[in-house]
ROTIKOL-339250 format. One record per residue (C-alpha): residue in one letter; residue number from 1; y, z, x. Coordinates in nm, 3 decimals, padded with zeros to 5 digits. Each point is the difference from the previous one (the first is absolute). Example, Ala and Ser with C-alpha at 12.3 -4.5 7.8 and 13.67 -1.06 7.14 Angstrom:
BEGIN
ATOM residu num py pz px
ATOM A 1 -00.450 00.780 01.230
ATOM S 2 00.344 -00.066 00.137
This chain:
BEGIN
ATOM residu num py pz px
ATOM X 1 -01.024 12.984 09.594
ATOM X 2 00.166 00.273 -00.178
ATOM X 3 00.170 -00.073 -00.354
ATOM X 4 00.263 00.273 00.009
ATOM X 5 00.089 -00.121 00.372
ATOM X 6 00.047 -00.343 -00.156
ATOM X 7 00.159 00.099 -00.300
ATOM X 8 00.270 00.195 00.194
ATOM X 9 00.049 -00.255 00.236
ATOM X 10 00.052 -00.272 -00.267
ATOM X 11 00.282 00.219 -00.147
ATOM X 12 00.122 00.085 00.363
ATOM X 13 00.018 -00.381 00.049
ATOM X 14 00.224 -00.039 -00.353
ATOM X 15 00.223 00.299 00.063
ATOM X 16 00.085 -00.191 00.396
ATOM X 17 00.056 -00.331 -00.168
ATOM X 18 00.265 00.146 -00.284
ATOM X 19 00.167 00.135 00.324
ATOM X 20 00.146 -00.377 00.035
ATOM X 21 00.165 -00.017 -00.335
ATOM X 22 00.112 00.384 00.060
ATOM X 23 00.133 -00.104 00.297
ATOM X 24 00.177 -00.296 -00.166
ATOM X 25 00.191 00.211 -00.259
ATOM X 26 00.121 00.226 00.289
ATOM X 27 00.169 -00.243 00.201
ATOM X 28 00.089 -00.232 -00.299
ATOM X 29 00.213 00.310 -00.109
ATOM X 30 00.144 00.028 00.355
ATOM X 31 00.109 -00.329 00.008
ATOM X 32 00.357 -00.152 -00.191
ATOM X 33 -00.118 -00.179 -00.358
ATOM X 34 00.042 -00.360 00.116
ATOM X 35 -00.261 00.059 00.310
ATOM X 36 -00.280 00.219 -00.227
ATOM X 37 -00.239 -00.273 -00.082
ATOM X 38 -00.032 -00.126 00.360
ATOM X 39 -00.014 00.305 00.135
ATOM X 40 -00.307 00.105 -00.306
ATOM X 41 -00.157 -00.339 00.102
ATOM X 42 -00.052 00.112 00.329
ATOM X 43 -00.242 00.233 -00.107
ATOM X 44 -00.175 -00.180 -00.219
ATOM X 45 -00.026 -00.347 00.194
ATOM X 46 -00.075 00.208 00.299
ATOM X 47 -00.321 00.142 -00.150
ATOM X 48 -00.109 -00.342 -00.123
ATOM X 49 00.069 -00.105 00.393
ATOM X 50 -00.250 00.275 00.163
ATOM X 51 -00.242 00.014 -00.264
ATOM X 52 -00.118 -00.385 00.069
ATOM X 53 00.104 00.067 00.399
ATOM X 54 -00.225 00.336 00.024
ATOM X 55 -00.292 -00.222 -00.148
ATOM X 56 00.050 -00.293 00.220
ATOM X 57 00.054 00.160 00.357
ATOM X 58 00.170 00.364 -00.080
ATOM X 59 -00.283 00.255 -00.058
ATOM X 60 -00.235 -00.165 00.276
ATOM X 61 00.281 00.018 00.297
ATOM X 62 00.054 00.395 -00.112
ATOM X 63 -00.391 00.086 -00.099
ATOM X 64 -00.224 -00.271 00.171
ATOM X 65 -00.205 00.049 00.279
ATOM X 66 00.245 00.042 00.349
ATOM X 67 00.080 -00.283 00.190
ATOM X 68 -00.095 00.043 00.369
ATOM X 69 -00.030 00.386 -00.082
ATOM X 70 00.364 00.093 00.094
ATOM X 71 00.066 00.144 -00.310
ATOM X 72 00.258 -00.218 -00.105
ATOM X 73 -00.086 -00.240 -00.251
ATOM X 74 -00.301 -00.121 -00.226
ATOM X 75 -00.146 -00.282 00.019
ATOM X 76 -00.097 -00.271 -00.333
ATOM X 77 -00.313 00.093 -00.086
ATOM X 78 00.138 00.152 -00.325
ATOM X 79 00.263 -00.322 -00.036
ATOM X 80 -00.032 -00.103 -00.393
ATOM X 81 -00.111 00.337 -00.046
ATOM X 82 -00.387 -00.147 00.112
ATOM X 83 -00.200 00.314 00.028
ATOM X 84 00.204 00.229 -00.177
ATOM X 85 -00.252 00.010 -00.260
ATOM X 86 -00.098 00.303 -00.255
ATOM X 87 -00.174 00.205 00.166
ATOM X 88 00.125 00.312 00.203
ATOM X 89 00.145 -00.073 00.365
ATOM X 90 -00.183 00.244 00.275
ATOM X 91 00.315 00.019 00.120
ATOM X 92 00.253 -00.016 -00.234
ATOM X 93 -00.127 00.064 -00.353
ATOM X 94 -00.273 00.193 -00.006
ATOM X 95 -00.022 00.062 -00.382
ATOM X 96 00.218 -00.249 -00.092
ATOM X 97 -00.034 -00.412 -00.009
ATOM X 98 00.123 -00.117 00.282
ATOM X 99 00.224 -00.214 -00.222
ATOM X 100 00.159 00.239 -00.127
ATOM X 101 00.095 00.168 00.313
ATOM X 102 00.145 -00.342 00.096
ATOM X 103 00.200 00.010 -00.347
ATOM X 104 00.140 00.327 00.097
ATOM X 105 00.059 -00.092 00.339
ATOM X 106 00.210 -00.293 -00.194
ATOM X 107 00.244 00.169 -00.213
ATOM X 108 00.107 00.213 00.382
ATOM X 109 -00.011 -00.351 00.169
ATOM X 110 00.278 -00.130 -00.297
ATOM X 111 00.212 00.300 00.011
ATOM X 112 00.116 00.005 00.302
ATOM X 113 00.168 -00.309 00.068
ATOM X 114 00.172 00.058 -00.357
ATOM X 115 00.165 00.307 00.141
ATOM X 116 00.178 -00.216 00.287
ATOM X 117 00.153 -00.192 -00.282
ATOM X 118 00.254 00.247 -00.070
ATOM X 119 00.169 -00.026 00.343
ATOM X 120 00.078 -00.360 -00.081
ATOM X 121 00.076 00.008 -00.346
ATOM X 122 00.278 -00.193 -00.149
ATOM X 123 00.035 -00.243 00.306
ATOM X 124 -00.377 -00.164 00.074
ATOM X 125 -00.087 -00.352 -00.085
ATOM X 126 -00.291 00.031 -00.208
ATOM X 127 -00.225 -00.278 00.158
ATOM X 128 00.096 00.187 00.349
ATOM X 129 -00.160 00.335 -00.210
ATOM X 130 -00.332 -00.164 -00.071
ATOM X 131 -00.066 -00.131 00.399
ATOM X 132 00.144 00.322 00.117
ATOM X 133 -00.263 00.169 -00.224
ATOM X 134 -00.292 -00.184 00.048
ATOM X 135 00.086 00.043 00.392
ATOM X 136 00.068 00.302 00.053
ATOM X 137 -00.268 00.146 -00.249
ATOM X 138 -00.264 -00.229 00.244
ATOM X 139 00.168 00.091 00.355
ATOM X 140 00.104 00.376 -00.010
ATOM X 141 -00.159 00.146 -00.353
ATOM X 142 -00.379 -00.090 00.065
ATOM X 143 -00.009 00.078 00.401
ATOM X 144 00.149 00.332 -00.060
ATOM X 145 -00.200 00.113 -00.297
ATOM X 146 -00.314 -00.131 00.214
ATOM X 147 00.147 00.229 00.344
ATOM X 148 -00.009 00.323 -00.264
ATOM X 149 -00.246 -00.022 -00.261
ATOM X 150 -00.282 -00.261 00.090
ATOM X 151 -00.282 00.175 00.134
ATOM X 152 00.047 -00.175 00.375
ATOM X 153 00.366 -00.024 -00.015
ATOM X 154 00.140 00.113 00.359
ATOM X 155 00.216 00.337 -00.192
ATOM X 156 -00.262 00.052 -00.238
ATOM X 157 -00.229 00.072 00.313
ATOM X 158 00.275 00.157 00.159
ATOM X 159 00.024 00.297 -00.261
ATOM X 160 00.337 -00.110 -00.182
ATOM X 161 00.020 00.159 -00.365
ATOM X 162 00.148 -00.196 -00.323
ATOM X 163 -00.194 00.088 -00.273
ATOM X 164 00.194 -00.268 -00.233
ATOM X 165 00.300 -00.223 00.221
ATOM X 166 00.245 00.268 00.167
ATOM X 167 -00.039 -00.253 00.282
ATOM X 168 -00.123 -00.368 -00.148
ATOM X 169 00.191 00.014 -00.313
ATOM X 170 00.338 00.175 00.059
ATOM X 171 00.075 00.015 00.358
ATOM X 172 -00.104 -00.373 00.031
ATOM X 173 00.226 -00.090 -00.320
ATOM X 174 00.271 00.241 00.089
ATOM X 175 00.115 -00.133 00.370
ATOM X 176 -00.138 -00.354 -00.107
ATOM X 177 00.279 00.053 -00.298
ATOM X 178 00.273 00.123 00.254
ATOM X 179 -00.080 -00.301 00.217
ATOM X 180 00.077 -00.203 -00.263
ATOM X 181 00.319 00.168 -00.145
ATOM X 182 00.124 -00.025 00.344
ATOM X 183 -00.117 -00.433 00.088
ATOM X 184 00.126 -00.093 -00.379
ATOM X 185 00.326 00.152 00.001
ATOM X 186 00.239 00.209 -00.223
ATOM X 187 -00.005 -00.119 -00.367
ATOM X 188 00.390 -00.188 -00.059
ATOM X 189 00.279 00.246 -00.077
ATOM X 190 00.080 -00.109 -00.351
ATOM X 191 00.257 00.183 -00.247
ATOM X 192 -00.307 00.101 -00.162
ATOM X 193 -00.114 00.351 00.099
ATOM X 194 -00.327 00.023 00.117
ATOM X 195 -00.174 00.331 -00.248
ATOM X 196 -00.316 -00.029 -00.169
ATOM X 197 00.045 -00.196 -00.333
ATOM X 198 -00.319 00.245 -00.193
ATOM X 199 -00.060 00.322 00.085
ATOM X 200 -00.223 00.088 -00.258
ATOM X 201 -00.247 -00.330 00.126
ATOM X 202 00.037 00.173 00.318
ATOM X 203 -00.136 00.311 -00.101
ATOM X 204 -00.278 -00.174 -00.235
ATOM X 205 -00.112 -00.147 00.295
ATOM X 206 00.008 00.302 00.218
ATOM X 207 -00.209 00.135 -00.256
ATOM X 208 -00.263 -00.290 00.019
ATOM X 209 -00.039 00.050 00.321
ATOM X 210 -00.077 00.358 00.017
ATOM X 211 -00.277 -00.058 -00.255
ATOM X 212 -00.055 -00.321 00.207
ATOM X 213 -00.043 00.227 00.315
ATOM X 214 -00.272 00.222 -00.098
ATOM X 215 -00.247 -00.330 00.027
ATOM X 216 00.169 -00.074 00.305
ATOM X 217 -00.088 00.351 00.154
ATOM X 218 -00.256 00.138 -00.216
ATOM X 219 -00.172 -00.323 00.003
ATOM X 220 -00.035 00.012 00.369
ATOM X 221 -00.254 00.270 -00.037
ATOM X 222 -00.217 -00.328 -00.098
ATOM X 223 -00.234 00.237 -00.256
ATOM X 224 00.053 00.244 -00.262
ATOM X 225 00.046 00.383 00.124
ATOM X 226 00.137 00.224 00.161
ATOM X 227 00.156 -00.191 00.239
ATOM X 228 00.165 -00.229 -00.236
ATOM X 229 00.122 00.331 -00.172
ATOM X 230 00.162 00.179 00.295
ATOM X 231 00.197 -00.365 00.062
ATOM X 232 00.074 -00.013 -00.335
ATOM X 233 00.172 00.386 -00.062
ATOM X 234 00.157 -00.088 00.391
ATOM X 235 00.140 -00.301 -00.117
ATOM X 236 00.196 00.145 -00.338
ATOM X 237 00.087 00.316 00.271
ATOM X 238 00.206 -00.242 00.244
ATOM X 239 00.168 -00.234 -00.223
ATOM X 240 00.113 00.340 -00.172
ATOM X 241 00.156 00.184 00.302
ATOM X 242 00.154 -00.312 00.094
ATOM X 243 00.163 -00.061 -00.337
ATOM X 244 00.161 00.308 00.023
ATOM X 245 00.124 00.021 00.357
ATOM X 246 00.145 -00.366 -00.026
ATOM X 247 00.178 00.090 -00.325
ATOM X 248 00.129 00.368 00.137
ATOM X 249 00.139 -00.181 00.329
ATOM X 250 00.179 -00.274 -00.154
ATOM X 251 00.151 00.271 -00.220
ATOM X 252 00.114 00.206 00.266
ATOM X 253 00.175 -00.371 00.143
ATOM X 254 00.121 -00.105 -00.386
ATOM X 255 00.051 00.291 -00.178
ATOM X 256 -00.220 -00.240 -00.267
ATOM X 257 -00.373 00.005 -00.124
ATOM X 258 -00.089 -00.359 00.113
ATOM X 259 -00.288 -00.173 -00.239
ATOM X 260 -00.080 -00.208 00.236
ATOM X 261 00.011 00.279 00.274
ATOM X 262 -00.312 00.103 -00.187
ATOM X 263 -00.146 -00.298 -00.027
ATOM X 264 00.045 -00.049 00.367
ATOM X 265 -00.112 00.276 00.081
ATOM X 266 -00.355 -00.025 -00.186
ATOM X 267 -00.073 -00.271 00.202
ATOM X 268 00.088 00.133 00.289
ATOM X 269 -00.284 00.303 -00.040
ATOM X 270 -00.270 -00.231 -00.096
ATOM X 271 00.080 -00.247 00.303
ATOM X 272 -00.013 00.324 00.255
ATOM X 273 -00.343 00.117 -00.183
ATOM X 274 -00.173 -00.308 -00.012
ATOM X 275 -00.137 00.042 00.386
ATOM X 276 -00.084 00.380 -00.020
ATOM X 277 -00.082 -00.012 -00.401
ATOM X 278 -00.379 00.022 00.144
ATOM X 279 00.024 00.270 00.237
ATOM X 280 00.291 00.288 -00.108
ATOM X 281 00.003 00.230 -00.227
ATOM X 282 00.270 00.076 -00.303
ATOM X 283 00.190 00.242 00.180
ATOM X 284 00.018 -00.326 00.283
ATOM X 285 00.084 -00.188 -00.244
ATOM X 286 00.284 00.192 -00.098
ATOM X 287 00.125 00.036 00.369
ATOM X 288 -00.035 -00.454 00.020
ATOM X 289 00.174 00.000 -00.264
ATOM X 290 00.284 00.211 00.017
ATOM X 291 00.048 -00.120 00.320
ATOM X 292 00.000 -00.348 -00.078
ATOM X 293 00.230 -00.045 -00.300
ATOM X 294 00.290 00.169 00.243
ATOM X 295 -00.104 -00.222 00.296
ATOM X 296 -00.007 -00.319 -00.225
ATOM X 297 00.320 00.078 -00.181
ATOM X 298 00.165 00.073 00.335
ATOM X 299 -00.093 -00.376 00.168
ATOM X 300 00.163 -00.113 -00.304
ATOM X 301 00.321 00.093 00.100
ATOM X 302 -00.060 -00.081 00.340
ATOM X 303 -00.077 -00.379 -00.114
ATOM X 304 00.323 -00.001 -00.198
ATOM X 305 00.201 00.151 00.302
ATOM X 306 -00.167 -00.264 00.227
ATOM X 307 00.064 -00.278 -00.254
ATOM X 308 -00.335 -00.202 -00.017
ATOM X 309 -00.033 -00.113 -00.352
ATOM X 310 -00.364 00.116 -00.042
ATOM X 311 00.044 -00.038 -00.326
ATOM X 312 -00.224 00.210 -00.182
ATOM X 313 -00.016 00.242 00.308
ATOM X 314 -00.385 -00.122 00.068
ATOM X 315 00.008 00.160 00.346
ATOM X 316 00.192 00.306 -00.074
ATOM X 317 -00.272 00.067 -00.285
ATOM X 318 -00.343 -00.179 00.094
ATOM X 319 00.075 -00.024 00.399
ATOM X 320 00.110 00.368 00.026
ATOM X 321 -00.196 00.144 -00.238
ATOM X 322 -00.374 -00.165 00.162
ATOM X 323 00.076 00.096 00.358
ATOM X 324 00.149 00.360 -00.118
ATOM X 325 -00.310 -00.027 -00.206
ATOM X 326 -00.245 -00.122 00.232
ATOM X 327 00.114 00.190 00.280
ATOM X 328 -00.014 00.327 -00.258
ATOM X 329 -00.395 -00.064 -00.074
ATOM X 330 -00.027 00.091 00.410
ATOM X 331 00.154 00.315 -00.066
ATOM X 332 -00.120 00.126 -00.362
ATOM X 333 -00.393 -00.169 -00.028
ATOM X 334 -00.211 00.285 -00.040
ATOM X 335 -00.409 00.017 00.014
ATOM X 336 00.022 00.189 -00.362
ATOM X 337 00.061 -00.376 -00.132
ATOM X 338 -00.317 -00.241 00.185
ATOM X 339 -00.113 00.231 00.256
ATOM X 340 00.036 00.076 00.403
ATOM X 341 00.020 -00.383 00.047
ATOM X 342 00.375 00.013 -00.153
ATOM X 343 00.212 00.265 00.150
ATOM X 344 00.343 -00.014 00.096
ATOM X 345 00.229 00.239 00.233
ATOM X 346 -00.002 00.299 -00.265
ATOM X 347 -00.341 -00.028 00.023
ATOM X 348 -00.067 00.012 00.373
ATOM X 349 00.000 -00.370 00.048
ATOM X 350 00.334 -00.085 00.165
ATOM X 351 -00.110 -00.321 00.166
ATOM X 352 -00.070 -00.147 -00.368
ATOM X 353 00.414 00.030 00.040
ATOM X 354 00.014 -00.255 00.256
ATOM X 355 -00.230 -00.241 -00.141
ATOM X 356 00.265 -00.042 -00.283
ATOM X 357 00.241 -00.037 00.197
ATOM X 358 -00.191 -00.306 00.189
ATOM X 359 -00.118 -00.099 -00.342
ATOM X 360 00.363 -00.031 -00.104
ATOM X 361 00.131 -00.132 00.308
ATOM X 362 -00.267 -00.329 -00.004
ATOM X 363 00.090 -00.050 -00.346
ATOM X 364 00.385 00.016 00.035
ATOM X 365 00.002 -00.226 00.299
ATOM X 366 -00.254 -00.237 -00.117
ATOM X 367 00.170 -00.036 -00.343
ATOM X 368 00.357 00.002 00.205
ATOM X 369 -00.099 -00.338 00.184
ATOM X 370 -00.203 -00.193 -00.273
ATOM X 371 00.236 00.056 -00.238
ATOM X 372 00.286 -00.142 00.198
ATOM X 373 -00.218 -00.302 00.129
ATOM X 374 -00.102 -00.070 -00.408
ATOM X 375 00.381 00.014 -00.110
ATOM X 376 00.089 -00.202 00.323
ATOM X 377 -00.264 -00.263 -00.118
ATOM X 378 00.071 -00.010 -00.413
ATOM X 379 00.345 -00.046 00.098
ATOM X 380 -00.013 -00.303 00.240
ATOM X 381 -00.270 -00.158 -00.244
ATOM X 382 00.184 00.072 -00.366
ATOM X 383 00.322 00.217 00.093
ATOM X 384 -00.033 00.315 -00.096
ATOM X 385 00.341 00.080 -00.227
ATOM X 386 00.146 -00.148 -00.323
ATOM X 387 00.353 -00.128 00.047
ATOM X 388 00.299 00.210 -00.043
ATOM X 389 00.098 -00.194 -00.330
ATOM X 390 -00.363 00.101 -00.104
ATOM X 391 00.045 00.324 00.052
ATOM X 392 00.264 00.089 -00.188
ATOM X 393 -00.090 -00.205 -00.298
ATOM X 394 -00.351 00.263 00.012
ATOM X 395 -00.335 -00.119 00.106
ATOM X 396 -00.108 -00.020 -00.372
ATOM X 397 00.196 -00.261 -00.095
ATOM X 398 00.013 -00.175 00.307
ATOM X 399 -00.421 -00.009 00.119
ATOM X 400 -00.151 00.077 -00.353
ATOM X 401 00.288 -00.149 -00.247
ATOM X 402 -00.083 00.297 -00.189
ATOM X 403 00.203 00.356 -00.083
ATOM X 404 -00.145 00.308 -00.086
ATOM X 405 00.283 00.088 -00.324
ATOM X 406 00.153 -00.196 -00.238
ATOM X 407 00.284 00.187 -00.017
């Protein structure tokens, strides 16, 4: 056991949990006033949701022993979290408790099905919102984080990098989220126009997250050093480029600085540096991130040409920005970060290129089909959308009897 291991890891753990209400503020500012408290709630239910699912069932199907040895789920043995105990994991947690390994593990686990909310925002039934949470976080969030990061998971074994979710966090949430825009329907046309109703929550929130997100990478390091240092400096690197390309190519469009544009654009870098924040260096960093905050901004506009009513662009942000970023780590990893064992194409490694690319591929089609079967099923058991009449009244006053202003 090593105390400044543990001490990071228990701050790691905190900065990935304020993520949630970070990630609240950012899409409650996206949203129009009379949907803001439903769409803040379904951040902060959703982490009350996985936190008692990952103890139950969650963290055993993605870090228990295999079942069958296939590599594609975990078995119980760790169900009620028995024998996750204090002590270091051989595996896992070598100088942590194993606990608090699981803990982290958590806080990614309740994340990610709170960024598929903002596809569906303003329209959901909330009861529909809890099944289709606790599902999906059971069926496609724990057997993809076991295929990449338990120790016998079949693309673990096969060499696939994602140092903290390129793949299991954002490219499962960001075509889940597009699946979902596209089975639920556009929100009504109403005389209202649809603009966010708080920029400056947006951008308090975008903040939160980027001091969220050096847990979520840094953290993944699992000990205090040098490791956890080179994510870290990566990390602020990405989300910076990105910031700045976003905001310089919606100008070029607008002829305007957009606020949000930044905003946007922040968390497009840190989604496309989460899988490589592990294995590139700055000047990588730089290159994911530039690269990103143009290719995000630019599915954007494609959504809006296309006219699915992703409404908080989840895909065009979290789905565009993991593969780009995920399919990036195959390019940029370099042995100067872990050693020979990490190299990408720069390096002299351009097979780790196609292992991404199958990495991605499993994830995308896995998350494609369960996702669709989940909404198919939450809507035949509960229906999935409010009605019309609901809808325009807001989903605060009509689900929570409840409005964010007075006035």
């Amino acid at each position: 056991m090593d105390s400044g291991d543990t001490a990071w890891m228990l701050m790691s753990t905190a900065l990935v949990m304020i993520m949630l209400p970070g990630l609240a503020l950012f899409y409650g500012g996206l949203v129009r006033r009379k949907n803001v408290l439903s769409t803040i709630m379904h951040s902060f239910f959703g982490l009350a949701i996985v936190s008692v699912v990952w103890v139950l069932v969650g963290f055993s199907l993605a870090f228990g022993p295999d079942v069958n040895g296939m590599g594609l789920i975990g078995n119980l043995d760790f169900a009620g979290f028995m024998g996750v105990g204090l002590e270091p994991s051989s595996l896992y947690a070598k100088t942590i408790p194993f606990v608090l390994f699981a803990a982290f593990q958590l806080m990614f686990a309740a994340i990610t099905p709170a960024l598929i909310t903002g596809a569906f925002a303003e329209r959901k039934r909330f009861a529909s919102f809890v099944l289709f949470t606790i599902l999906w976080s059971i069926a496609v969030y724990s057997p993809i984080a076991h295929w990449v990061w338990a120790s016998d998971g079949w693309l673990f074994k096969l060499g696939a990098l994602d140092f903290a979710g390129g793949t299991v966090v954002h490219a499962s949430s960001g075509v889940s989220a597009l699946i979902v825009a596209l089975l639920i329907g556009k929100r009504v046309a109403s005389a209202e126009k649809i603009e966010p109703h708080d920029i400056p929550m947006t951008v308090l929130g975008a903040g939160l997250l980027w001091f969220g997100w050096f847990g979520f990478n840094a953290g993944s390091a699992l000990s205090a050093g040098g490791l956890a240092a080179s994510a870290f400096i990566v990390t602020n690197t990405a989300a910076a480029a990105a910031t700045l390309t976003w905001v310089g190519a919606s100008y070029l469009i607008h002829r305007k600085v957009s606020v949000v544009g930044a905003a946007c654009g922040a968390v497009a870098g840190l989604v496309a540096i989460t899988p490589a924040s592990g294995f590139v260096t700055p000047g990588g960093a730089i290159l994911i991130g530039l690269v990103a905050g143009g290719l995000c901004y630019s599915a954007t506009l494609l959504r809006e040409r296309i006219k699915i009513d992703d409404a908080l662009d989840v895909f065009a942000v979290h789905g565009v920005g993991g593969v780009f970023g995920a399919v990036a780590t195959g390019v940029l990893a370099t042995s100067a970060i872990q050693g020979p064992a990490y190299r990408g194409l720069i390096d002299g490694n351009a097979g780790q290129v196609l292992i991404q690319l199958a990495a991605v591929g499993a994830t995308i089609a896995y998350a494609v089909i369960a996702t669709f079967v989940i909404i198919k099923f939450v809507d035949a058991i509960l229906g999935i959308r409010i009605s019309a009449r609901d809808e325009e009244l807001g989903l605060d006053l009509s689900t929570h009897g409840e409005v964010a202003y007075q006035t």
